[in-house]
N, C-alpha and C positions, 0 to 999 in steps of 0.2 A: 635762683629758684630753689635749689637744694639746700642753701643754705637756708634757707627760710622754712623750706617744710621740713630741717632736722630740729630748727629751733622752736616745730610747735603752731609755727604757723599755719593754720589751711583754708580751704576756700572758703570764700567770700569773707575773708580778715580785712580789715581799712591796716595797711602798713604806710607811714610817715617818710616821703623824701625830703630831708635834711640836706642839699646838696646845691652847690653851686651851677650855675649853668654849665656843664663839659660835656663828654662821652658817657662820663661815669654818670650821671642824672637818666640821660637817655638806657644804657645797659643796665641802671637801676630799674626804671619804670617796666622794662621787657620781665630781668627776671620778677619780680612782681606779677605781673601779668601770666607770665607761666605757671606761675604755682596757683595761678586761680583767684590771686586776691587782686583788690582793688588800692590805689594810691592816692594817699593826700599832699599836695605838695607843700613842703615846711620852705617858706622864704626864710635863708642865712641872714638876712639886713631885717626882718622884723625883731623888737624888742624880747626879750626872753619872756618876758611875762606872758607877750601874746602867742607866742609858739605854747606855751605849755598851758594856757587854757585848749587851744584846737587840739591837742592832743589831746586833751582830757575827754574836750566834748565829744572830739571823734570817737573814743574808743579804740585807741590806734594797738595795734596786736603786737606791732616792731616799731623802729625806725632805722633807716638805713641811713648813715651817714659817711663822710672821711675820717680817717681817722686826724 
């Protein structure tokens, strides 16, 4: 969550998970949720093309991914 609202992010933002199914997906969507914004889930197995239309349409303010 902090890392998010030092990068600008703040409430009611749409931030993008980029994440596979783990811990880190679930501890993503939390901090998200803390800072006040809301989450769009980016499935890793769709085609790139179609991740970066939904991102566009959303509006997405981040994306949190792995590295």
């Amino acid at each position: 969550a902090r890392r998010l609202q030092t990068a600008g992010v703040g409430r009611g933002s749409l931030v993008g998970l980029y994440l596979n199914r783990s811990v880190a997906l679930v501890e993503g969507a939390l901090g998200v949720w803390k800072a006040g914004c809301a989450y769009v889930p980016l499935d890793p197995d769709f085609p790139p093309s179609r991740l970066q239309f939904m991102a566009q349409d959303a509006g997405l303010a981040a994306v949190i991914t792995e590295r």
